[in-house]
LUMBALO-305727 format. One line per field, with one value per residue (C-alpha): residue in three letters; x, y, z. Coordinates in steps of 0.001 Angstrom, whole numbers, plus 500000, padded with zeros to 6 digits. Each point is the difference from the previous one (the first is absolute). Example, Ala and Ser with C-alpha at 12.3 -4.5 7.8 and 13.67 -1.06 7.14 Angstrom:
2
rest = c(ALA,SER)
u = c(512300,501370)
v = c(495500,503440)
w = c(507800,499340)
# end
This chain:
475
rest = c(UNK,UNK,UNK,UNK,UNK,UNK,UNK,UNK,UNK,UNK,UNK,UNK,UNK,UNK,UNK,UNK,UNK,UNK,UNK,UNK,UNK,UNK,UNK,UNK,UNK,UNK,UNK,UNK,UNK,UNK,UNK,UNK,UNK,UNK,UNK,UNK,UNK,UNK,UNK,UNK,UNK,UNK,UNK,UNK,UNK,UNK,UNK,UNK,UNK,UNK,UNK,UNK,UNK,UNK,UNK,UNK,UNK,UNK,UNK,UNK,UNK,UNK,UNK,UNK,UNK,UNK,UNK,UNK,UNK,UNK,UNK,UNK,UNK,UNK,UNK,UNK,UNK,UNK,UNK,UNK,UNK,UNK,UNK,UNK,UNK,UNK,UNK,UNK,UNK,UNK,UNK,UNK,UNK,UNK,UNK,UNK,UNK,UNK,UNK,UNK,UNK,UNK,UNK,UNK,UNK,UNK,UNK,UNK,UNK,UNK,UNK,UNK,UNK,UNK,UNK,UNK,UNK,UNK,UNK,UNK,UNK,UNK,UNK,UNK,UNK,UNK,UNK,UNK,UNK,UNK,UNK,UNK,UNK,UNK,UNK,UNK,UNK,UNK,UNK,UNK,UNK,UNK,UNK,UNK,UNK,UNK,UNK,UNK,UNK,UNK,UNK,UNK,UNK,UNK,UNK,UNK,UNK,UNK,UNK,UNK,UNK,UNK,UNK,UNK,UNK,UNK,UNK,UNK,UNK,UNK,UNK,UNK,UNK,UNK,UNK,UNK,UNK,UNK,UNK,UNK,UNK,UNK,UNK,UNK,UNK,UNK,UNK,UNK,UNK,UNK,UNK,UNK,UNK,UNK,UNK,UNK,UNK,UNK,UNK,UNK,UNK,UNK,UNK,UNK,UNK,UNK,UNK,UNK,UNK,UNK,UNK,UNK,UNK,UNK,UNK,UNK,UNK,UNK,UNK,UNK,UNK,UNK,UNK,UNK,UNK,UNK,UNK,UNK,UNK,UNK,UNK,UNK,UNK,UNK,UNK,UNK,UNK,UNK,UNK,UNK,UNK,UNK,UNK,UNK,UNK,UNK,UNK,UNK,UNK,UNK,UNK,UNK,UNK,UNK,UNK,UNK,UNK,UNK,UNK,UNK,UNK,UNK,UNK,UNK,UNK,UNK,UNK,UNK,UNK,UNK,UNK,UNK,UNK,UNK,UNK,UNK,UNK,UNK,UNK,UNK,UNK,UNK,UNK,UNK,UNK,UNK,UNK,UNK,UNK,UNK,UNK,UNK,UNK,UNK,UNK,UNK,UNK,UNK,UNK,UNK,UNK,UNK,UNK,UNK,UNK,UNK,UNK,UNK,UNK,UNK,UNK,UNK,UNK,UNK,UNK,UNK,UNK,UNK,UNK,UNK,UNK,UNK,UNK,UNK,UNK,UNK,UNK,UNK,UNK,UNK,UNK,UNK,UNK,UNK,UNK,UNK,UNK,UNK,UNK,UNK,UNK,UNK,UNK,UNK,UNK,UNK,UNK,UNK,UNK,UNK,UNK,UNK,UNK,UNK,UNK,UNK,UNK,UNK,UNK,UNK,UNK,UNK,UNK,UNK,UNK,UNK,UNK,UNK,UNK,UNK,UNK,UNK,UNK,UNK,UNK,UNK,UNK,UNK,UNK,UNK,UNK,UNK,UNK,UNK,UNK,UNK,UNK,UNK,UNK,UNK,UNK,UNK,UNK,UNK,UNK,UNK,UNK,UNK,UNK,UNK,UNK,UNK,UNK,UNK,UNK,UNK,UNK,UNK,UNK,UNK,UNK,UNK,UNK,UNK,UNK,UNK,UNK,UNK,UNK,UNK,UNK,UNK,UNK,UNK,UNK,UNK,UNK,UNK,UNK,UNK,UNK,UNK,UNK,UNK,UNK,UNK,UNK,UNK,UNK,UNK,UNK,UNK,UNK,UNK,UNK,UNK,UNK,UNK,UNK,UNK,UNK,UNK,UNK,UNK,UNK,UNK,UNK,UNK,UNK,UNK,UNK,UNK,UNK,UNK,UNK,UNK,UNK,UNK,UNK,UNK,UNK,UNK,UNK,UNK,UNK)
u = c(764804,498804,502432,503184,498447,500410,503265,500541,498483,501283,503966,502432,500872,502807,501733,497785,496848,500960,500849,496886,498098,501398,499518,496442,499477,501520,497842,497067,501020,498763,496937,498989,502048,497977,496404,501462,501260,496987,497759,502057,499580,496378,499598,502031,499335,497753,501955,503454,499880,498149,497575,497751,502092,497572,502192,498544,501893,500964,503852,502058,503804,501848,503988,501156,503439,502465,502643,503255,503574,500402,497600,503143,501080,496348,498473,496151,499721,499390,497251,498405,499907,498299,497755,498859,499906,497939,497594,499232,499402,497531,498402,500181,501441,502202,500854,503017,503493,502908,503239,502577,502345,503518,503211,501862,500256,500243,496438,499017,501382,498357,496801,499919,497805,497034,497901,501270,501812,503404,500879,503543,500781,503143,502952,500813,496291,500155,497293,499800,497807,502151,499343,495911,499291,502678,498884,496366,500602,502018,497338,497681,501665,500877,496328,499808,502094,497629,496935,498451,499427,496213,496761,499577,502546,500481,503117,499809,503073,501250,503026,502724,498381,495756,497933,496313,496751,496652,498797,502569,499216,496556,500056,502300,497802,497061,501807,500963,496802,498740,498260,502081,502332,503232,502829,502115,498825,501178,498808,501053,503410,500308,503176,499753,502336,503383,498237,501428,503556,500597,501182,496827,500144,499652,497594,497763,501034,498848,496051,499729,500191,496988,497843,501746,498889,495972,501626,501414,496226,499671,503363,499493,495698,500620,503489,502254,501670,502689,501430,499906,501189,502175,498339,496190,500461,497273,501103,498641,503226,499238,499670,503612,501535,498850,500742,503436,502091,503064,499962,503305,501846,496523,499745,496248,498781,497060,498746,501427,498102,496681,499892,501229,496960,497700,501544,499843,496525,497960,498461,497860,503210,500878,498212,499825,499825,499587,502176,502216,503936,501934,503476,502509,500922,503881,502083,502024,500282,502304,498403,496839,501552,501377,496765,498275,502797,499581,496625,500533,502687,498301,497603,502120,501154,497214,499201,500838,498358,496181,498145,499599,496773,501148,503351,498351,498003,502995,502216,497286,499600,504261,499660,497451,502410,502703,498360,498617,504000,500445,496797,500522,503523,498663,496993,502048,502374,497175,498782,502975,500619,496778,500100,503430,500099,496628,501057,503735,497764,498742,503100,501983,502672,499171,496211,500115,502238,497433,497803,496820,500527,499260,496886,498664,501283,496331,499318,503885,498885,497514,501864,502415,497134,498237,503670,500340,496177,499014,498654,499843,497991,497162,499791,499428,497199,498422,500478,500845,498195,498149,502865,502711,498008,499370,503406,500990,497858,501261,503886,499088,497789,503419,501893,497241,499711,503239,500055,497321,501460,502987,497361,498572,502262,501735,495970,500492,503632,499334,496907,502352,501905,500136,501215,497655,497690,501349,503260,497798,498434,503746,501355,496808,501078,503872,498278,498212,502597,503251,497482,502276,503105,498528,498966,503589,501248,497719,500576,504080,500067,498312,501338,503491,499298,498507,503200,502398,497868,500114,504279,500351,501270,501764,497945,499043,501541,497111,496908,501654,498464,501595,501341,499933,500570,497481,500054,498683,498279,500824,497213)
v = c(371311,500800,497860,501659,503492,499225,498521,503098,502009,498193,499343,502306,499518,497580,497509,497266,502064,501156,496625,498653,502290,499611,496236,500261,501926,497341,496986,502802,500491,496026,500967,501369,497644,497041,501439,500558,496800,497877,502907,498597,496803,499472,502054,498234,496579,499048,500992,499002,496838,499306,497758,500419,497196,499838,499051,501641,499422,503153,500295,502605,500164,500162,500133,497940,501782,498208,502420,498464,500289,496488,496932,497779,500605,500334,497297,501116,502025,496290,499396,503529,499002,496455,501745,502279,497186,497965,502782,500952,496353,499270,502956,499326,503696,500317,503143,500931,500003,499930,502164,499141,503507,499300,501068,496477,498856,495845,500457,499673,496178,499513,501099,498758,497018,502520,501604,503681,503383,500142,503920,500524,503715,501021,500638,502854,501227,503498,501692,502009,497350,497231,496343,498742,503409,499854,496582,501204,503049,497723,497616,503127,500950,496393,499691,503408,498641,497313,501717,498635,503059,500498,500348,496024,498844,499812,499174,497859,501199,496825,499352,497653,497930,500227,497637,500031,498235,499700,502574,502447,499069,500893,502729,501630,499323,501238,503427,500395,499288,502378,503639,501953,502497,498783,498919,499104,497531,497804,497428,497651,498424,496953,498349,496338,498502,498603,501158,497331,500393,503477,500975,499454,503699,501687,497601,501031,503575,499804,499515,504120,500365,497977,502310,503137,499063,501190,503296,499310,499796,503730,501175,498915,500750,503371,501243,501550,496515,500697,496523,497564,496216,499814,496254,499033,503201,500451,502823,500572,500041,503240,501609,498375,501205,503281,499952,498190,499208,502709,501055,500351,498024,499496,496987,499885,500422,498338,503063,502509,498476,499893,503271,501275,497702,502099,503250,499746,498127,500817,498087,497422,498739,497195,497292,496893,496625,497608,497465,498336,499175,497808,501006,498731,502129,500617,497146,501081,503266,502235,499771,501019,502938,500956,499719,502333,502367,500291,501049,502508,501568,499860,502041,502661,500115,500934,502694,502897,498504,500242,503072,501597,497935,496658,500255,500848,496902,497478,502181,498808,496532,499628,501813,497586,496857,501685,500842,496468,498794,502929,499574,495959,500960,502417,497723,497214,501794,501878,496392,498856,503258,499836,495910,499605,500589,498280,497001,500481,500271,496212,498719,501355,496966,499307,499960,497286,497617,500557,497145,502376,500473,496617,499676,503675,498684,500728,503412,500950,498734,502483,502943,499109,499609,503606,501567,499084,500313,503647,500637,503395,500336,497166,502166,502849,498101,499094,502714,503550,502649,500278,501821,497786,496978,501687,500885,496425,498592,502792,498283,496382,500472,500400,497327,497378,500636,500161,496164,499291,501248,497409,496835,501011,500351,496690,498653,500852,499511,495857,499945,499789,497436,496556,500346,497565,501126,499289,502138,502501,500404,499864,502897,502004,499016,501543,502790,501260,499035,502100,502415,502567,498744,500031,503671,500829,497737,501855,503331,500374,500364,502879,501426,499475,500941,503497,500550,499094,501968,503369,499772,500169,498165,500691,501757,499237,502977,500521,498849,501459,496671,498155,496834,496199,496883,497735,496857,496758,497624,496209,498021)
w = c(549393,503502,501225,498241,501143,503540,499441,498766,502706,503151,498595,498517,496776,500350,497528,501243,499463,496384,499380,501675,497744,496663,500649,500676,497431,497474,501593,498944,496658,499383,500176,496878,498263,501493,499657,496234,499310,501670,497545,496742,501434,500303,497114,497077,501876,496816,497017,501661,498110,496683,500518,496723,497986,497071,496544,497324,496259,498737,500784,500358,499471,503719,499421,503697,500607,502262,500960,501378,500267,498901,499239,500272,503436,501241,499312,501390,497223,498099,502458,499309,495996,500962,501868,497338,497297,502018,501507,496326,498878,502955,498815,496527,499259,496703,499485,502168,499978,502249,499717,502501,500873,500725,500107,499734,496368,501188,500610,496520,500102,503527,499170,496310,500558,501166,497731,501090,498785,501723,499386,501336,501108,498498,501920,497998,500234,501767,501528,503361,501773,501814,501131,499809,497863,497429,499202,499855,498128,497644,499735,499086,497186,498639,499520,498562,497029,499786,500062,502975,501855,499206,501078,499281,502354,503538,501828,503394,502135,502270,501991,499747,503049,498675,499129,498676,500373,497822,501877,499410,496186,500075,502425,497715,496563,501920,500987,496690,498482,502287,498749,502721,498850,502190,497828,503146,502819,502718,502030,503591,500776,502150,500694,500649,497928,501690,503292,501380,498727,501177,503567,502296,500803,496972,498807,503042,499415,496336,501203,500784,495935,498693,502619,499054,496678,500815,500290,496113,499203,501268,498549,496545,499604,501889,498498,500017,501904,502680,498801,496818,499819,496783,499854,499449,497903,497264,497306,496591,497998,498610,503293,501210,496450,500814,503714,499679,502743,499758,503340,501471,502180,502210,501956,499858,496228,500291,502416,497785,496952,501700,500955,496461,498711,501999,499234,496646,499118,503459,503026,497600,498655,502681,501533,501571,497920,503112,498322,502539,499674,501813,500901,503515,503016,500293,500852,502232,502556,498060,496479,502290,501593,496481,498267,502716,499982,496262,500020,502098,498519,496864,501147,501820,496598,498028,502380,498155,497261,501264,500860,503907,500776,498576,501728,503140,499576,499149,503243,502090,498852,500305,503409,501570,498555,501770,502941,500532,500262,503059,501539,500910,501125,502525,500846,500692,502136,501858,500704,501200,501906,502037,500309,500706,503796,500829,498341,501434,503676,498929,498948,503221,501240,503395,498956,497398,503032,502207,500611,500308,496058,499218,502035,498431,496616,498747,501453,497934,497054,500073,501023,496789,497785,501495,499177,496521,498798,499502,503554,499550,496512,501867,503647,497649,498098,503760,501673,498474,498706,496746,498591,501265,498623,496725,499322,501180,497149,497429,500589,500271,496607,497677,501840,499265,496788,499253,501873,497616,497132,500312,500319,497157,497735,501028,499020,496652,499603,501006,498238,497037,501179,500649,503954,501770,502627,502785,498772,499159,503560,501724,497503,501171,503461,499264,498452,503121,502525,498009,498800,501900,498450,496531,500220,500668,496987,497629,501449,500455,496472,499613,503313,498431,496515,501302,501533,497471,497561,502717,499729,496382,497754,495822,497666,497042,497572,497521,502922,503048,501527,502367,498593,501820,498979,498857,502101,498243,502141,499581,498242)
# end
C-alpha cells in the first residue's frame, strides 16, 4: 500500500495510474480468499472423506434417484445403476431402491432388465419449475402418492453421469444412523470417469472442483451454503416433500433448495456425509463454458430471493469468479507490455546474423531466461525493504495456492481412475505448464455470464426473473 501511495503522490492521476490502481487492488483482493481457502482446507482435511467404514446391520431405507432426460440416449446412466447394484451387494445392504426420473417413455423397455422404478414425468405435467426441477418436483410428488415421503426414507440425489462405491454405501448408512439433527447432507465429487475421453483441457480444468469441494465441507456444516451440488445429495424425503422444488425458471435449484432447508429448519439441518461420487468433467469446451455459465446465472437469479447479508456473500463469491477472468487478461498483457521490448532488444535482426551471437549463445540464454522468470518479484525478495518483501510474499501466497489447488485436485480426480502412472505424472506436468491458460478457460464463463446477465434479458411474467435456457451437457 506504500507503494500505490507514492504512485499516488509523485504522478497525477492519469488513466494509467487509475488503472494501475484498481489493478493492484484486485491482485489484493486474493488475499483473503487464499488465507480462507487454505483455513477450510486444513480444517475439513479429516472429515472430507469418510473414512470410518464400519458395517453395522441395522438398515435404513435410501431411495437412489437418477434424474435424466433420457436413460436411452445416455447410456452412463446404465453404468450409474451397476454401480449401485454392485456397491450394495459388496456391502451386503438390502434395503434400497432405485427410481430412475425421466422424461422419455422408451426408457421403461431400456431399463426393464434392472431391478429399478422408471417414473416418467408427464408431458402434460405443469408446474412453474422447468428442466432438472420439474422433473424433481415431479418425482416429489409421485412418491407423495405412494407414501414414501417419511421420516423412514431417504432419497440419494445422483446424476445421469454418477456412479457409486462401497464407501459411498456405508458412508451414507453411517450418516443416517447418525444422532445429528441434519436431514440434508452432502459429501465430495471427483470426476475421473471418461477422463480420458474428454478434450485434454477441460479434463485438466475439471481438477479446481474436487479442491473447491473442502470449502463444501464449510458451506454445508456452517450454513447457510452459498452453493449446493444437486448430486451426492442426501435429503430425508420428508424434508424434500416439504421443501419441493417449485422455484421458477432458476437455473440453479439445488442452491435455492439449500438455503430454503436452512431457512426453514435452522443451521443443524445440513451436513456433510463424506460419501464420495464419481461423475466425468465436460467433454468438450462448449458444454464446459455452458455448464459454468449456468451456474452463474443461476445464481444472479436467485438474488432477490436471499436476504442483504447472504446476497452480499454469494455477490462476492460471483465477483471474485469474475474478476479472476479480468485479472489474467490484464496480467498477461502487463507481462507482455513490460517484456515485449527487452525480448524484441534480443531478438533484433542484425544481432542474431552476427557471429558474436553464436559464441555468447550461453550468456543469451540467460538474458531470455532472466526476461521471462519473475525478475522483479526475486530482486524484491533479495534486496528491498521489509515492506516491499512483505507485500511481495502477500501476492505470491494466492498464486501458489491457486497452482496448488489445480495439482490437487487432478490427485484425486486420477486416484479414481485407472490412468497409469506415468500418465498421471505427464497430466500433472500439462497442469502446471497451461496453468495460465486453464485459469482463463474456467474463468471466461463467469466473466461472460456476468455480462450477459448485466444487459437483460425476458422476464418471467409471474417471477420477474430473468429467463435462460437450460443447456444439457453431453454424457
Amino acid at each position: 500500500m506504500i507503494i500505490l501511495k507514492k504512485i499516488l503522490l509523485t504522478k497525477s492521476l492519469d488513466l494509467e495510474t487509475i488503472t494501475l490502481v484498481i489493478i493492484t487492488s484486485f491482485w489484493f483482493s486474493t488475499i483473503p480468499v487464499a488465507f480462507l481457502t487454505l483455513t477450510r482446507l486444513l480444517r475439513n482435511r479429516r472429515i472430507f472423506v469418510e473414512t470410518d467404514l464400519r458395517r453395522i446391520h441395522n438398515d435404513p431405507i435410501i431411495i437412489f434417484q437418477i434424474t435424466t432426460r433420457s436413460a436411452t440416449r445416455t447410456p452412463v446412466v446404465l453404468r450409474g445403476i451397476e454401480s449401485i447394484i454392485k456397491s450394495c451387494q459388496l456391502v451386503n445392504y438390502e434395503s434400497f431402491e432405485i427410481s430412475v426420473v425421466t422424461d422419455d417413455e422408451k426408457d421403461k423397455v431400456t431399463l426393464s432388465k434392472y431391478n429399478c422404478e422408471v417414473v416418467v414425468v408427464e408431458k402434460e405435467y405443469s408446474t412453474n419449475a422447468i428442466k432438472k426441477a420439474r422433473a424433481l418436483q415431479y418425482a416429489v410428488e409421485y412418491r407423495r402418492r405412494s407414501f414414501k415421503n417419511n421420516l423412514m426414507q431417504w432419497i440419494f440425489h445422483m446424476d445421469d453421469e454418477s456412479c457409486v462405491t462401497t464407501q459411498t454405501i456405508l458412508s451414507l448408512l453411517k450418516f443416517i444412523r447418525s444422532p445429528g439433527p441434519a436431514v440434508v447432507s452432502e459429501g465430495p465429487i471427483f470426476y475421473p470417469l471418461k477422463f480420458e475421453n474428454a478434450n485434454p483441457l477441460t479434463a485438466i480444468a475439471e481438477s479446481i472442483r474436487p479442491f473447491t469441494c473442502y470449502d463444501c465441507v464449510s458451506q454445508m456444516t456452517n450454513p447457510p451454503p452459498l452453493h449446493m451440488h444437486g448430486s451426492n445429495l442426501l435429503v430425508r424425503s420428508d424434508i424434500e416433500d416439504e421443501i419441493g422444488w417449485n422455484f421458477g425458471p432458476t437455473l440453479a435449484e439445488d442452491q435455492l433448495f439449500g438455503y430454503k432447508v436452512y431457512e426453514k429448519y435452522g443451521r443443524k439441518s445440513l451436513g456433510w456425509h463424506g460419501g464420495i461420487l464419481l461423475e466425468q468433467p465436460p467433454l468438450n469446451i462448449k458444454d464446459h463454458f455452458m455448464q459454468r455459465r449456468r451456474w452463474v446465472l443461476g445464481s444472479l437469479q436467485n438474488m432477490d430471493r436471499f436476504p442483504i447479508i447472504h446476497k452480499f456473500k454469494v455477490m462476492f463469491k460471483l465477483s471474485t469468479y469474475f474478476l479472476g477472468f479480468v485479472s489474467g487478461i490484464v496480467s498477461i498483457f502487463l507481462f507482455f507490455q513490460l517484456q515485449f521490448p527487452k525480448l524484441l532488444e534480443l531478438f533484433l535482426m542484425q544481432d542474431i546474423l552476427s557471429p558474436s551471437t553464436f559464441m555468447n549463445i550461453g550468456p543469451r540464454v540467460g538474458e531470455i531466461v532472466n526476461t521471462l522468470s519473475a525478475e522483479s518479484l526475486f530482486d524484491t525478495l533479495a534486496h528491498g525493504t521489509a515492506t516491499d518483501i512483505t507485500i511481495g510474499l502477500m501476492l505470491i501466497f494466492p498464486y501458489i495456492l491457486w497452482l496448488f489447488s489445480y495439482q490437487m485436485g487432478l490427485f484425486l480426480n486420477l486416484r479414481y481412475s485407472e490412468i497409469v502412472f506415468k500418465k498421471r505424472i505427464f497430466m500433472h506436468s500439462q497442469t502446471l505448464i497451461f496453468s495460465f491458460l486453464i485459469g482463463l478457460v474456467e474463468t471466461f464463463p463467469a466473466f461472460y455470464a456476468m455480462l450477459e446477465y448485466s444487459f437483460g434479458k425476458r422476464k418471467d411474467k409471474y417471477s420477474k426473473v430473468k429467463i435462460y435456457d437450460f443447456y444439457v451437457v453431453n454424457k
